[in-house]
C-alpha positions in Angstrom: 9.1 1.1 16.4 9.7 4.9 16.1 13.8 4.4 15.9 12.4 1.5 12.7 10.5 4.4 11.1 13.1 7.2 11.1 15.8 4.8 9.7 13.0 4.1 6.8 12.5 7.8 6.5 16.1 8.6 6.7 16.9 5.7 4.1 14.0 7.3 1.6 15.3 10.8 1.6 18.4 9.0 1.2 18.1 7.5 -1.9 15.4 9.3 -3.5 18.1 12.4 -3.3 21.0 10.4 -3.9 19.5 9.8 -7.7 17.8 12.9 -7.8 19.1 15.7 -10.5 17.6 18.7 -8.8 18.5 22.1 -10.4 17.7 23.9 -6.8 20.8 22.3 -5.2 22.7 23.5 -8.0 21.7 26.9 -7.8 22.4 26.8 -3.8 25.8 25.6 -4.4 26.3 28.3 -6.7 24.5 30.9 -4.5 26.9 29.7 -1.6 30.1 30.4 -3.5 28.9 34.2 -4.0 27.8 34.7 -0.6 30.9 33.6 0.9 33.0 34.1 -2.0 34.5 31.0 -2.4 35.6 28.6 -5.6 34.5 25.6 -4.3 31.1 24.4 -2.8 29.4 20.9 -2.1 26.2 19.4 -0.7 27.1 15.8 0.3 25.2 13.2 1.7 26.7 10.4 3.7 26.1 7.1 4.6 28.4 4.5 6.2 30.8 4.2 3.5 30.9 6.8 1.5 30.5 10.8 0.8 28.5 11.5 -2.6 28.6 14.9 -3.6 25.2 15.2 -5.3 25.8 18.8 -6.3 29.1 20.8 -6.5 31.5 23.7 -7.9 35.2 23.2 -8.2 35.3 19.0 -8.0 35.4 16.6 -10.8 34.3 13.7 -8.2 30.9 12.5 -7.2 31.6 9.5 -4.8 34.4 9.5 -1.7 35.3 7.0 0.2 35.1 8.0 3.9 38.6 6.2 4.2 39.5 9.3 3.0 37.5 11.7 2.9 37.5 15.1 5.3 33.7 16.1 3.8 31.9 14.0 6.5 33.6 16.0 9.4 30.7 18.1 9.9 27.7 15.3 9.4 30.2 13.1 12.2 30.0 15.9 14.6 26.7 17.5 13.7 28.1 20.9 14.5 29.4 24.0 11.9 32.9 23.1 10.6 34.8 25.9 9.7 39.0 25.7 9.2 40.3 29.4 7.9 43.8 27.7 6.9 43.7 24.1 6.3 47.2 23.9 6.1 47.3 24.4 10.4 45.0 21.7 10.8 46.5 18.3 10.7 43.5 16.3 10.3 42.8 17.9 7.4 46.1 18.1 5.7 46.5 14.4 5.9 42.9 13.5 3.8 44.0 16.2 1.5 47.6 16.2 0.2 49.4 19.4 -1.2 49.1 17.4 -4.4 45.3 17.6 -4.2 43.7 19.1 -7.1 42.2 21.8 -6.1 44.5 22.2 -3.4 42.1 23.5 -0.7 43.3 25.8 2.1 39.5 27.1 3.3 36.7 25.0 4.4 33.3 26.1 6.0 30.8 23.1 6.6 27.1 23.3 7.7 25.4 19.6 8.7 22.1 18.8 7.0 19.7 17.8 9.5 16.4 16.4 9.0 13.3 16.5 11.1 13.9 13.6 12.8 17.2 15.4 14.4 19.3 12.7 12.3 22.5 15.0 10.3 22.8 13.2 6.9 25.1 15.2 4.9 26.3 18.9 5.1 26.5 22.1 2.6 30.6 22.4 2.0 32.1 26.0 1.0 36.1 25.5 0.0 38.5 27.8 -1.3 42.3 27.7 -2.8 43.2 30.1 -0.4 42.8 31.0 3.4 40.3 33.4 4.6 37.7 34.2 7.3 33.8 34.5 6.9 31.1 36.6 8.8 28.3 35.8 11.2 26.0 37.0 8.6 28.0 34.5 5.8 27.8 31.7 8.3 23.9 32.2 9.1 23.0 32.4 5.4 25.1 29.0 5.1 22.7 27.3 8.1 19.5 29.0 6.1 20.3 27.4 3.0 21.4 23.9 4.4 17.3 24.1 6.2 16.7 24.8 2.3 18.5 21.6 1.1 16.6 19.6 3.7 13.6 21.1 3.1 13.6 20.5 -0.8 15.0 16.8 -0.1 11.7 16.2 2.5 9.1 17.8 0.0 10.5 15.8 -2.9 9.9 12.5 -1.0 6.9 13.7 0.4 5.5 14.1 -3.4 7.3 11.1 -4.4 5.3 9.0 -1.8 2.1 10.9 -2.7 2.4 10.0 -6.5 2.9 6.4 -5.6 -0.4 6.3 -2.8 -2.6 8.3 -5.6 -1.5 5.8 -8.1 -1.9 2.7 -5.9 -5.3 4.3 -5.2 -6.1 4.8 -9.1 -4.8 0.9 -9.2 -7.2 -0.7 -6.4 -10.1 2.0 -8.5 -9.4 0.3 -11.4 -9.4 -3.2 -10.3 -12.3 -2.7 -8.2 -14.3 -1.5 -11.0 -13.3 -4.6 -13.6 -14.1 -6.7 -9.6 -17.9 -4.2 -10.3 -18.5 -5.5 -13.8 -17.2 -9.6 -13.2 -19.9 -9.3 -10.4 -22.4 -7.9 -12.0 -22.1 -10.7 -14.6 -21.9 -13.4 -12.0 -24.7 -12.3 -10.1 -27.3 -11.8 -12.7 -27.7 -15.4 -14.0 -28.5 -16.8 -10.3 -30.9 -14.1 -9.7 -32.6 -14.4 -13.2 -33.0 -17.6 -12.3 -35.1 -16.8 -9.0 -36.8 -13.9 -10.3 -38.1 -16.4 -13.1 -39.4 -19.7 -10.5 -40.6 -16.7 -8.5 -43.3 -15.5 -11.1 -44.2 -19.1 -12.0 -44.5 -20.4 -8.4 -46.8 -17.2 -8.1 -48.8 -18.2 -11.0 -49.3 -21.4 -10.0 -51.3 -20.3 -6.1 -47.6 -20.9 -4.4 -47.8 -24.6 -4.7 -44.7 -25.3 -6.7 -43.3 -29.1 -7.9 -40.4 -30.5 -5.9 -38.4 -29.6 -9.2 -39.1 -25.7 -8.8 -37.7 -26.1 -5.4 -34.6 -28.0 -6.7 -33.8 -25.0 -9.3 -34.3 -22.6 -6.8 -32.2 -24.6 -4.7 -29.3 -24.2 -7.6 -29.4 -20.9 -7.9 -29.0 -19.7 -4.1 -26.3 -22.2 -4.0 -24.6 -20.6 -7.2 -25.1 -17.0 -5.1 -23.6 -18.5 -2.0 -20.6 -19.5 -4.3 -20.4 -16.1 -5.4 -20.6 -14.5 -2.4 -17.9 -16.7 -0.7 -15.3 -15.5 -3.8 -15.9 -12.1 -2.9 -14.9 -13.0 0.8 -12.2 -14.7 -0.3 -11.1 -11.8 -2.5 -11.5 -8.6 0.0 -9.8 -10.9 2.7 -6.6 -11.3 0.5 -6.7 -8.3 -0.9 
């Protein structure tokens, strides 16, 4: 049941990101590319087909296929990726051909992992040239891929909210339109009682047969009443 519920969560942040224009992973991307002094930056989700690079610097893409695609190395391994010349490392030099535009010969990747443990993407740094980065680089790339998760967790967790309040404001609405149909309902039926009542008591409690007949009615016309409201809550 647990392994049900974290592929739901996974498949919420998921999507609700995916279709998501957030300006905060824009401005991480960016913030990435000074920090490590790069051209190039991503943060990429992945799922079992494809990479989609749902903020970036540098590419004119925002779907990969992961036929070709070197971006999901580091949400495959759930480890830090980091290749200071690309063009010594095969793997990569055969998903990226010299011809690639931008050619890139650096590549730093952090995985994105969610509460659950579960890596769905990584925060990408690329350059056009080879280089090295720092501890210090390389920790401030891990703090802000806890920053991407973070944002993409919070912004389900108020997308979910929104929905419960409003299913809540829903069920509020209907119950009070339920409150007023009721009202109407019951009235007549107990008008009706409240009326043979005071007559019956007028006449020393000895009332005729038909008295007892329209009393009769109206409890019947309550029971009806009360069985549609039994009906309702257990359906609804």
């Amino acid at each position: 049941m647990k392994s049900q519920l974290d592929g739901l969560f996974i498949a919420d942040i998921f999507n609700n990101t995916k279709h998501n224009d957030s300006k905060e992973f824009d401005e991480i991307v960016t913030l990435a590319t000074e920090i490590c002094g790069t051209a190039l930056a991503s943060i990429i989700l992945s799922d079992n087909e494809n990479d989609y690079l749902i903020a970036n610097i540098g590419f004119d893409i925002e779907v990969i296929s992961k036929e070709i695609s070197f971006f999901n190395q580091a949400t495959i391994e759930g480890k830090r990726l980091l290749i200071n010349d690309t063009a010594l490392d095969a793997a990569f030099t055969e998903a990226f051909p010299e011809n690639t535009d931008p050619v890139v010969r650096f590549c730093a990747g952090i995985p994105l992992q969610v509460t659950n443990g579960t890596v769905i993407g990584s925060l990408l740094v690329m350059d056009t040239k080879p280089k090295t980065l720092s501890q210090a680089a390389l920790k401030t790339l891990e703090l802000l891929s806890q920053k991407i998760t973070n944002i993409m967790e919070l912004e389900l967790s108020n997308k979910l909210l929104s929905e419960q309040l409003q299913n809540v404001e829903n069920q509020k609405k209907a119950l009070d339109n339920i409150s007023i149909v009721l009202s109407h309902e019951f009235r007549g039926p107990v008008c009706s009682l409240m009326g043979l009542i005071n007559i019956i008591r007028d006449e020393g409690y000895n009332p005729p047969e038909e008295y007892i007949k329209m009393m009769e009615d109206a409890v019947q016309a309550l029971d009806q009443r009360i069985h549609l409201i039994e009906d309702f809550t257990h359906t609804s």
